[in-house]
C-alpha positions in Angstrom: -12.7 37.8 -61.7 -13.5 39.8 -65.1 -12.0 36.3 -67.0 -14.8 34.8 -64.9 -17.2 36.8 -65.8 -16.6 37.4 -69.5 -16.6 33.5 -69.6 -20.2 33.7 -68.7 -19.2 30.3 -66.3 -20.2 32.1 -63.9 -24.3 32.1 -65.7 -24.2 28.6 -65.3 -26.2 26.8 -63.1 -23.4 23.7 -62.4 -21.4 26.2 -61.3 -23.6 27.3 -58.4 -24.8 24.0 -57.8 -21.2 23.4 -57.4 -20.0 26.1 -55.5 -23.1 25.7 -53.0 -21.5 22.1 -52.4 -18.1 23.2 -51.7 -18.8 25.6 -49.4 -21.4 22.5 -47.8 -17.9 20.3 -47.7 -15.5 24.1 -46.5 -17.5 24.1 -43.4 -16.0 20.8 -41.5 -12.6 21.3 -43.4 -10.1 22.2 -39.9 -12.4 20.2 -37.9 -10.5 18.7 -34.8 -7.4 20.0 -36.0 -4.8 21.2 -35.3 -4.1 18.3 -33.8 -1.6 14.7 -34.3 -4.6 12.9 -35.1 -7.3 12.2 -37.1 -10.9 11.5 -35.3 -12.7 10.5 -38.4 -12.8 6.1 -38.3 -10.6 4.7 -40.7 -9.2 7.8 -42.5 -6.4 7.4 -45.0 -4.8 10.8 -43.5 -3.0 11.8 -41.6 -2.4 8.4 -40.2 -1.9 5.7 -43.0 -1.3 7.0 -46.6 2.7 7.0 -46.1 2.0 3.4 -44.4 0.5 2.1 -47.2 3.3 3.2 -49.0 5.7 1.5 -46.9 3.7 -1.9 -46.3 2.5 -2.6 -49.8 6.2 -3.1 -51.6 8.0 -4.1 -48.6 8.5 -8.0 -49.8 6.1 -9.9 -48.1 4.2 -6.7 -46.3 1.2 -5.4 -47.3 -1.5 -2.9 -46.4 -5.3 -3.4 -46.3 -5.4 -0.7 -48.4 -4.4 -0.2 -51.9 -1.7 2.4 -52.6 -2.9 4.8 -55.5 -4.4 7.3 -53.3 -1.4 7.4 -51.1 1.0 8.2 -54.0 -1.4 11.0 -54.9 -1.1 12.2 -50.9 2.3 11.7 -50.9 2.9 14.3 -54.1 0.6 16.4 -52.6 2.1 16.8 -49.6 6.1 16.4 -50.2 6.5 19.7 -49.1 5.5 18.7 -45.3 7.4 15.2 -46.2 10.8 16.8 -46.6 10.8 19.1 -43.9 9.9 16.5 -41.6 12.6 14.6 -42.1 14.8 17.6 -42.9 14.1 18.4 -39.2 14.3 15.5 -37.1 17.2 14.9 -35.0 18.3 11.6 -36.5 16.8 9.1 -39.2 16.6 7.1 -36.3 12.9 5.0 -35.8 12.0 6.7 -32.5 13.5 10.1 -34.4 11.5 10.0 -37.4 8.3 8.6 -36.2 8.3 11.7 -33.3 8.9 14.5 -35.8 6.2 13.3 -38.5 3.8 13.1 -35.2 3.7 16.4 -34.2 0.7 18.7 -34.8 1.9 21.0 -37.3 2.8 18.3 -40.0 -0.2 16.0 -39.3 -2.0 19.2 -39.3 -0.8 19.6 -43.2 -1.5 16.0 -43.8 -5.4 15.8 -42.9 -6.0 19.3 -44.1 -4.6 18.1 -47.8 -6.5 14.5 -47.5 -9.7 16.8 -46.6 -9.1 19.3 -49.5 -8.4 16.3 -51.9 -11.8 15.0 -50.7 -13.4 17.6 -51.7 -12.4 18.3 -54.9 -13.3 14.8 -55.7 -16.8 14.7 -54.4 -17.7 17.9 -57.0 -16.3 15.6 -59.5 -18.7 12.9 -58.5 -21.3 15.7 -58.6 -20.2 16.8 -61.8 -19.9 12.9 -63.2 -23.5 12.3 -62.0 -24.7 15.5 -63.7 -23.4 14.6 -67.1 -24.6 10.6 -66.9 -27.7 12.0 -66.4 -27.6 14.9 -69.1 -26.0 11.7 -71.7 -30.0 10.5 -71.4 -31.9 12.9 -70.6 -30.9 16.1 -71.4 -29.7 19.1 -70.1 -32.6 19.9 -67.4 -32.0 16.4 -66.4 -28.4 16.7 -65.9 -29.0 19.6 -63.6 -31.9 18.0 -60.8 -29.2 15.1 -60.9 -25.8 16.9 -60.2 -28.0 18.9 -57.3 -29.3 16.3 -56.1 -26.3 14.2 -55.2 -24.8 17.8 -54.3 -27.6 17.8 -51.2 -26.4 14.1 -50.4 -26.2 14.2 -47.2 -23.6 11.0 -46.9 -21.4 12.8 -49.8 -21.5 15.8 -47.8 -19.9 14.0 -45.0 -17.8 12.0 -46.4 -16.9 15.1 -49.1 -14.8 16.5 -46.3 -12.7 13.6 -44.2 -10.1 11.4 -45.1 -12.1 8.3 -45.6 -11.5 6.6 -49.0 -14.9 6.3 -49.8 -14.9 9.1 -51.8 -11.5 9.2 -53.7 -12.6 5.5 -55.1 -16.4 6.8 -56.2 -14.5 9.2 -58.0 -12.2 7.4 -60.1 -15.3 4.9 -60.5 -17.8 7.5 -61.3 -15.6 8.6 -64.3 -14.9 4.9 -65.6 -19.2 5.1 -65.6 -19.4 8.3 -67.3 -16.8 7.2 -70.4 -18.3 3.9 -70.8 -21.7 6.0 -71.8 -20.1 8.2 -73.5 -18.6 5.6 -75.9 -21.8 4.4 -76.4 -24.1 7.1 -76.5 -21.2 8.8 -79.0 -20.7 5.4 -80.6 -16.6 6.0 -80.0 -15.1 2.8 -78.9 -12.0 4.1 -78.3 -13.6 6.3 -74.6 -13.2 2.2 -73.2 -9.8 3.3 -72.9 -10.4 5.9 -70.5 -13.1 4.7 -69.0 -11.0 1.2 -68.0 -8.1 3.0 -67.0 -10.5 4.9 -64.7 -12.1 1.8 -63.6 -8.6 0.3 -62.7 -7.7 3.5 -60.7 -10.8 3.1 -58.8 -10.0 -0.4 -57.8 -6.5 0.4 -57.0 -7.7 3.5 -54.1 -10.3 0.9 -52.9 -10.8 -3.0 -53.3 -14.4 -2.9 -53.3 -14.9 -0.5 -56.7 -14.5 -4.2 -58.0 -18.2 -4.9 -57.4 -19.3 -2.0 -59.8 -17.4 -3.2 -62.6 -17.8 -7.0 -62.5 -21.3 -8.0 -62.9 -22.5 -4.8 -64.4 -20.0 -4.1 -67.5 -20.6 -7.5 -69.3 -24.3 -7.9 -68.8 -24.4 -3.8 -69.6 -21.9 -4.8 -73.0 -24.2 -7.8 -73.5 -27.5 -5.6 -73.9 -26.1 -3.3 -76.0 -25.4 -5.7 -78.6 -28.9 -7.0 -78.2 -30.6 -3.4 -78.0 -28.7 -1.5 -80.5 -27.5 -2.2 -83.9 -24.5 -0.6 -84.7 -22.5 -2.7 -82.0 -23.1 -6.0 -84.0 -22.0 -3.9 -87.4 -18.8 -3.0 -85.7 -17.8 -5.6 -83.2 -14.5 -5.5 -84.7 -13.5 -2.4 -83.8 -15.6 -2.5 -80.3 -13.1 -5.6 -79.7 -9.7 -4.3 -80.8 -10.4 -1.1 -78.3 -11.9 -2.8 -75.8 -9.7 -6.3 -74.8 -6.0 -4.2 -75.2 -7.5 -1.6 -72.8 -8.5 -4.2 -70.4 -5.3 -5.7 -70.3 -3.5 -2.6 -70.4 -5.7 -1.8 -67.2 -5.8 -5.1 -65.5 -1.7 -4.6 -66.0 -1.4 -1.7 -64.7 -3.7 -2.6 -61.3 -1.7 -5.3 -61.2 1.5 -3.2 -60.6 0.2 -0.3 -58.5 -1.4 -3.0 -56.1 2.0 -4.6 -55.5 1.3 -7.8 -56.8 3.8 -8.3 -59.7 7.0 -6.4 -57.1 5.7 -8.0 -54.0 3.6 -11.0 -55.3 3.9 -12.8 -51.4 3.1 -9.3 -50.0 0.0 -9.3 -52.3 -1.1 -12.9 -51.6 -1.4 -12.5 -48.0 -3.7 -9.1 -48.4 -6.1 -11.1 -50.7 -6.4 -13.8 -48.1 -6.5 -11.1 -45.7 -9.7 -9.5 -47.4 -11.4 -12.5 -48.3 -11.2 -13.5 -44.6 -10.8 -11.5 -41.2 -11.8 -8.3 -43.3 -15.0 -10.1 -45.1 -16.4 -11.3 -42.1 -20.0 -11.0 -41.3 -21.8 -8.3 -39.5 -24.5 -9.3 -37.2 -27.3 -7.3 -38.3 -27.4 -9.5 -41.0 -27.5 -13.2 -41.6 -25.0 -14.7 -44.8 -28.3 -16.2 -46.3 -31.1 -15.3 -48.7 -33.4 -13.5 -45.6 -30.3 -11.8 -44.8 -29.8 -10.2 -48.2 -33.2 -8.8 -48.4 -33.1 -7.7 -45.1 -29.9 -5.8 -46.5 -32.0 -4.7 -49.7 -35.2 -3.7 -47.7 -32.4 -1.2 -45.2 -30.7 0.1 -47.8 -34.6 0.8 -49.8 -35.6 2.3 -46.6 -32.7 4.7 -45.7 -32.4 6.1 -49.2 -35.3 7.3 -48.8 -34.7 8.7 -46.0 -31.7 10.4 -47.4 -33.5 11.8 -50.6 -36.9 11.9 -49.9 -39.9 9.7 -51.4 -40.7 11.9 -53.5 -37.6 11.7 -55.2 -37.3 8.4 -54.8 -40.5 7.8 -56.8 -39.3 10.6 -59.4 -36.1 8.8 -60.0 -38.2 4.7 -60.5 -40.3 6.7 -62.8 -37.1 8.5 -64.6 -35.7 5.0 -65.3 -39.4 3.3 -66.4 -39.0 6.6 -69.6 -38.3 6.0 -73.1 -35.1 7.5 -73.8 -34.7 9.2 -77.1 -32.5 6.8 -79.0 -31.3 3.4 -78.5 -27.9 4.3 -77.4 -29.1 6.8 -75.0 -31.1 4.1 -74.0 -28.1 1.6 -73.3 -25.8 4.1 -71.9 -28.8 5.1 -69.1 -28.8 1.3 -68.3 -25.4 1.5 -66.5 -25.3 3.4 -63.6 -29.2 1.8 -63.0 -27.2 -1.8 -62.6 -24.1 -0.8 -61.5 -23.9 -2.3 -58.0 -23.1 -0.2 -54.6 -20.2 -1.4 -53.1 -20.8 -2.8 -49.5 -18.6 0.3 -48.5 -20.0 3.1 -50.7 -21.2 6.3 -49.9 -24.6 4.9 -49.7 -23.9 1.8 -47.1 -21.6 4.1 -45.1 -24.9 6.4 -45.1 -26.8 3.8 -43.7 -24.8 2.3 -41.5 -24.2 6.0 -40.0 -28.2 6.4 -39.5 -28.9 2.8 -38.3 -26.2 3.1 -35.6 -23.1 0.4 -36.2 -22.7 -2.4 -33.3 -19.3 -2.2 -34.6 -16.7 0.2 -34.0 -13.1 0.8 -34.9 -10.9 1.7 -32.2 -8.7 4.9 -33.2 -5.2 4.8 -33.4 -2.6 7.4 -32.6 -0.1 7.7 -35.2 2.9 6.8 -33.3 1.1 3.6 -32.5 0.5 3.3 -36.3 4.0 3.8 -37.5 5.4 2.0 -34.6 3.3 -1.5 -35.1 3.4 -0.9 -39.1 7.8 -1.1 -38.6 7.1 -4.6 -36.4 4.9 -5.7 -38.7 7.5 -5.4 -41.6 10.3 -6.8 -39.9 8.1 -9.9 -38.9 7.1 -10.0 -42.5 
């Protein structure tokens, strides 16, 4: 406590905006448990991480889900892991499958998927704070790290097992670096900030959608804005396309697709079928998609408030205070939100869904999970 306090951390107002947010997310942490299952719809843990595991590198398996986040549960959690299997009668199916079942380890499992949540949402907090503090400042920084703080979807979602967060995260961060290697004119932040943007696609298919569209037309205008990019290109290049690769590479073998390339086919026709299927609120047509727009308009308002909402249009309409600052602020403006971000899962929640997910226990999991792989 005196390190804290000779630190003078403790002085700063991130930290309290922080701390206010954790204890927001410490509040639902045991909810439901103990118990063998988890009631939050589609949650990675207790019920799926080691699945995904499992499914995703079994030869012709896969999962819908990719595995990065599991592997981080699975470290996490190795502890519980080995004592499960340390105590069940027999590494026989029915033996294994009933041990990891019981309360006490599923218990572990959804209280560490829970507490990684939340340490990953005050990251997101943090990662919106300093996008905002890259362009506008310090004072700036602040009113956006509390606002997402008082999200009331990140809130939620801050403290389950849903991998909406984990995936915002690692996308968040690929965001931030990007600015920073423009606002700090260092080309060489594209490698963290695509290694980021790969882990964010490897927790959660859809992160795609913030990268695809936005990075080239966001590269593109900051060669037309700013002038130093067109008097180094070179070196913008020779960081730039080996990091993609690297990245693209690296997905590429997390996912499963280069150890299990029959495995990966089948969940890409998987996702851009059954799983991309159309939801009836909306039509697959240009009416539909403004329908969509006008929803999602109306509920973030909702969620934030109009005034904000008219604070933030007239935030973006500002001259920044150089060109680069003015570049870098362009990309979380035209970043896209995933169909399955915080903010649709927001929505979706206060609209009511027509749709829901039936829960599954975790014997049923495991169980149709071992079918599944020897009809694979």
């Amino acid at each position: 406590m005196d390190g804290l306090r000779d630190s003078g951390l403790w002085r700063h107002p991130l930290f309290w905006i922080l701390a206010a947010a954790a204890g927001l997310r410490l509040a639902g942490l045991f909810w439901g448990l103990p118990a063998s299952d988890g009631w939050d719809d589609d949650g990675f843990a207790p019920r799926n991480f080691l699945t995904a595991l499992a499914l995703t590198y079994k030869t012709g398996s896969y999962f819908t889900y990719p595995p990065l986040h599991a592997f981080l549960l699975a470290l996490l959690t190795a502890p519980g892991i080995v004592a499960a299997l340390l105590h069940a009668p027999s590494f026989h199916q029915a033996d294994v499958i009933g041990e990891f079942t019981k309360p006490g380890y599923m218990t572990f499992f959804a209280v560490t998927g829970r507490l990684v949540s939340l340490a990953m949402s005050l990251g997101i907090i943090w990662a919106v704070g300093e996008m905002a503090r890259l362009v506008g400042g310090r004072r700036a920084g602040l009113l956006a790290a509390g606002a997402a703080a008082l999200n009331f979807g990140l809130t939620y979602y801050g403290q389950v097992g849903n991998l909406d967060v984990p995936y915002l995260f690692w996308g968040a961060l690929a965001l931030l670096w990007s600015m920073r290697a423009v606002q700090e004119q260092r080309p060489r932040l594209f490698w963290a900030a695509s290694l980021f943007a790969a882990a964010s696609i490897a927790t959660k298919d859809q992160a795609y959608a913030l990268f695809l569209f936005s990075l080239p037309v966001w590269l593109l205008a900051w060669l037309a804005l700013d002038a130093w990019p067109r008097a180094h290109a070179g070196a913008i290049l020779r960081s730039l396309l080996p990091a993609t690769i690297m990245a693209l590479l690296i997905l590429l073998l997390v996912d499963g697709a280069i150890t299990n390339p029959t495995g990966f086919a089948r969940r890409i026709v998987f996702l851009s079928g059954p799983a991309s299927g159309g939801y009836a609120e909306y039509l697959r047509a240009p009416a539909g998609w403004l329908a969509l727009l006008g929803d999602m308009a109306r509920y973030f308002g909702k969620g934030y408030g109009i005034l904000a909402v008219i604070l933030a249009v007239f935030g973006l309409s500002l001259q920044a205070r150089s060109g680069a600052a003015r570049v870098a602020g362009l990309l979380p403006a035209i970043a896209p939100r995933p169909k399955d971000s915080i903010s649709a899962s927001t929505r979706a929640a206060s609209a009511g869904c027509r749709r829901r997910r039936q829960l599954v226990s975790p014997k049923a999991t495991l169980a149709r999970t071992l079918r599944w792989g020897k009809s694979a």
